[in-house]
N, C-alpha and C positions, 0 to 999 in steps of 0.2 A: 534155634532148635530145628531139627530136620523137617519135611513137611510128608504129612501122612497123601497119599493120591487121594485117599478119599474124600478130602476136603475140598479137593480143587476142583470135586466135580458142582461145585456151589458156583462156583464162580464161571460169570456168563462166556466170558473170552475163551475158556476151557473147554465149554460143552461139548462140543465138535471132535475134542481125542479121544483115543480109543484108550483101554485099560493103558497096553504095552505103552504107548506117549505120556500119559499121566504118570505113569510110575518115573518115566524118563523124569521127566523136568520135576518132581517129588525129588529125586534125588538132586539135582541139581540147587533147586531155592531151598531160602528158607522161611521158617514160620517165627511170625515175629510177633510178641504182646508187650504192648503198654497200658500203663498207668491212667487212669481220667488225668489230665492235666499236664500228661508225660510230653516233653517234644520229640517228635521222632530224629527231626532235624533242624538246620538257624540257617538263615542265611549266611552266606558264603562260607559255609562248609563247601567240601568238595564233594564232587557227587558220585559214588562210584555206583548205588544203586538206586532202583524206582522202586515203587511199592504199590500193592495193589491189596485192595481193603476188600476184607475178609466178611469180617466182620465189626459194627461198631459207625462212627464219623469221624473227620480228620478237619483241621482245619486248616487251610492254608492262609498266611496274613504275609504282608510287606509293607515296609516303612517306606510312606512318602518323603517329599522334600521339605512337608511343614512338622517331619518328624511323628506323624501321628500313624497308627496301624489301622490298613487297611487289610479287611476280607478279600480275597480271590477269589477263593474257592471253596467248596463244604465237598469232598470227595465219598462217597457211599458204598454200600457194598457193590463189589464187581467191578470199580472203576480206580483207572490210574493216576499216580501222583507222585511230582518225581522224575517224571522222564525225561523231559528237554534240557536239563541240564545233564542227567548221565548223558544222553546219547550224545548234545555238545562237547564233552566234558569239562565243563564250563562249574564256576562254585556257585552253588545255590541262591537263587535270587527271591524265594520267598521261607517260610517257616513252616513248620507242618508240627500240629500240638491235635492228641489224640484228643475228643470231647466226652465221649459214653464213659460208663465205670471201666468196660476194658473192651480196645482198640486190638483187633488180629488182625495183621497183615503179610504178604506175601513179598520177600525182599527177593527180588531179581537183579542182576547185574547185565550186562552189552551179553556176555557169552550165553546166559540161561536165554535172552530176546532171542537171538539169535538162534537157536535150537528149537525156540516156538515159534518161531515165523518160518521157519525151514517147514516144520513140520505142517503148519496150519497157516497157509499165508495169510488168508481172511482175517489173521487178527492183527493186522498190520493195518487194518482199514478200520479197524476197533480204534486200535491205538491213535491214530490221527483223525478221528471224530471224536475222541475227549480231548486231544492237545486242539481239536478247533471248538470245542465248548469253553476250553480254559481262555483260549485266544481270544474270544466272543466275551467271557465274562469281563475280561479284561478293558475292550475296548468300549465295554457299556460301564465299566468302572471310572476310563479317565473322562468319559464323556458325560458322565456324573460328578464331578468333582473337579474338573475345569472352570476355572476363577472366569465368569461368562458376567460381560459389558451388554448391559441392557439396552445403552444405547445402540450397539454395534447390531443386536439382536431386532433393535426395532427399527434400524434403517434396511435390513435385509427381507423385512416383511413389508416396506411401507411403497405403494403402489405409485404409480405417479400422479394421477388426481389426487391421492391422500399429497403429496409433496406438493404440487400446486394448492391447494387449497393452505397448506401449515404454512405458502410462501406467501399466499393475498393474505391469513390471519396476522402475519407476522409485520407484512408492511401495512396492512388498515389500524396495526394496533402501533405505530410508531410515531417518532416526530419528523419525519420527512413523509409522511402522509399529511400532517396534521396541516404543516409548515405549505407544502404543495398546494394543498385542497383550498387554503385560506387565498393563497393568493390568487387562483384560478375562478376564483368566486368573486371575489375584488374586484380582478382584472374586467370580468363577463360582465357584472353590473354596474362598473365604471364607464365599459365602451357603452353599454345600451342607455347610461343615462344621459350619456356625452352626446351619442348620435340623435335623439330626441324620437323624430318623424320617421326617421330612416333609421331607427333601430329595429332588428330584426327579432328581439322578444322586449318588448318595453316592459315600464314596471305595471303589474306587479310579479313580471318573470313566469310567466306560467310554464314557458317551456323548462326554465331552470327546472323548477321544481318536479316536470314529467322526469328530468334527468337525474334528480335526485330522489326520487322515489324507485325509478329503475334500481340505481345503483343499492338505496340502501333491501331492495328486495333481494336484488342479487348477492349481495356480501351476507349479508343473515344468514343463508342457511350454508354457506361458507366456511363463517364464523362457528357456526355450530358442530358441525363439518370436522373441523382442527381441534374444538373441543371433546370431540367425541373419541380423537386420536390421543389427547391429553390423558383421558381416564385410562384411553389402553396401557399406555405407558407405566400411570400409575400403578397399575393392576401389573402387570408384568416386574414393576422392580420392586411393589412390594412379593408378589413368588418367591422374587429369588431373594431377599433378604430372610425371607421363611424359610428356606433350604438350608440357608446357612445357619440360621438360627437353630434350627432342627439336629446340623451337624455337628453345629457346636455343643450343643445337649446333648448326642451322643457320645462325644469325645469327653465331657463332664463325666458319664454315664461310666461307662468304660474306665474311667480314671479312677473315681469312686469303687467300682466293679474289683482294677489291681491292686487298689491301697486296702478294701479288704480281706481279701486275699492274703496280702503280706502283714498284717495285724493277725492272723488266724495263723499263720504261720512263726510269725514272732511267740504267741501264746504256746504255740505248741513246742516250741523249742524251749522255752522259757518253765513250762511243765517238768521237758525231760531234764533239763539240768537242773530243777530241784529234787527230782528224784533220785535221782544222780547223789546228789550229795547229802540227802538223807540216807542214802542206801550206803 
């Protein structure tokens, strides 16, 4: 339906024209109303035009590759939706489904842009600060939802003392420490018992024992050290098993959410045609 100028002056991208301009592109667009629940548009459709929300919320969603719909975008009054693919002319790469009881929007096409940016180029600067909002929600989207290796995550945080220390916990807790240490112990108090007079710690090994008091001081809080790196880790993959967990309740949520939907829908159809044939 035609779009009255007075309306346009609601809208923020607008404010800036004078009567004579607003009545311009008034003639030019139009005024568009949907439904709560109506889609404005589906992916890959083709795009011939954008829309700029009036009044009301819109929802933009897209199917990822695990086939589940993802949010975009929520577009509000005064802000565009729609554009990057008119102006590519490219087929639509997300969904746009009205939310409120009733969605007004403003259909523009390349020629009506083209007439507002002539007239008002400032809005061309509008326009690519929401296609870099939509860009931005985007990339905090796939960086939200990228299948993330907790190990990969926790060798990019892990410092090098932390990696020295998980490297002595790793070989003090093995059997090539075990197997090493027994025999170097053997060997020490073999040659001190062998050499007698001329051993250089006789028994009962007091210096051993300085060495192994050092040592087991030093590994202690070593050991402790790698343990304290173990809980990190726990702590971190149980997160992300929560996220998913989370995700996965919403995708339940959601599922539940269209299967009612389509049962209210079914009853309603199911009304009209026994009305139908009572009538």
């Amino acid at each position: 339906m035609p779009c009255d100028f007075e309306e346009l002056r609601h809208v923020p991208l607008f404010d800036l024209l004078d009567d004579d301009e607003l009545r311009v592109l008034a003639a030019h667009v139009d005024l568009r109303r949907f439904a709560p629940r109506q889609r404005i548009f589906k992916a890959t459709d083709p795009a011939n035009h954008a829309y700029i929300v009036m009044e009301g919320r819109v929802r933009l969603t897209a199917i990822d590759d695990d086939q589940q719909e993802v949010v975009v975008d929520e577009p509000a009054h005064g802000e565009f939706f729609g554009l990057a693919s008119m102006l590519e002319q490219s087929p639509r790469y997300t969904t746009a489904t009205a939310l409120d009881d009733e969605v007004v929007c403003v259909e523009i096409d390349r020629y009506d842009l083209l007439e507002l940016v002539t007239r008002r180029p400032s809005a061309a600067m509008d326009m690519l600060s929401a296609q870099a909002r939509q860009f931005h929600t985007v990339q905090k989207l796939v960086q939200s939802r990228v299948s993330r290796n907790p190990n990969e995550l926790i060798d990019e945080r892990t410092t090098v003392g932390e990696r020295i220390a998980d490297g002595v916990a790793r070989f003090g807790g093995s059997w090539s420490f075990i197997i090493s240490f027994a025999v170097i112990l053997v060997s020490y108090t073999t040659i001190n018992v062998l050499l007698k007079g001329r051993a250089w710690d006789p028994y009962p090994f007091i210096l051993l024992n300085l060495f192994l008091s050092m040592l087991a001081a030093v590994q202690a809080p070593v050991i402790m050290m790698s343990q304290n790196r173990q809980d990190v880790k726990d702590r971190l993959r149980s997160e992300l098993d929560f996220e998913v967990n989370r995700r996965a309740e919403s995708e339940i949520q959601s599922l539940s959410h269209r299967l009612s939907l389509v049962m209210d829908k079914m009853c309603d159809m199911e009304e009209m045609l026994r009305d139908r044939s009572q009538a």
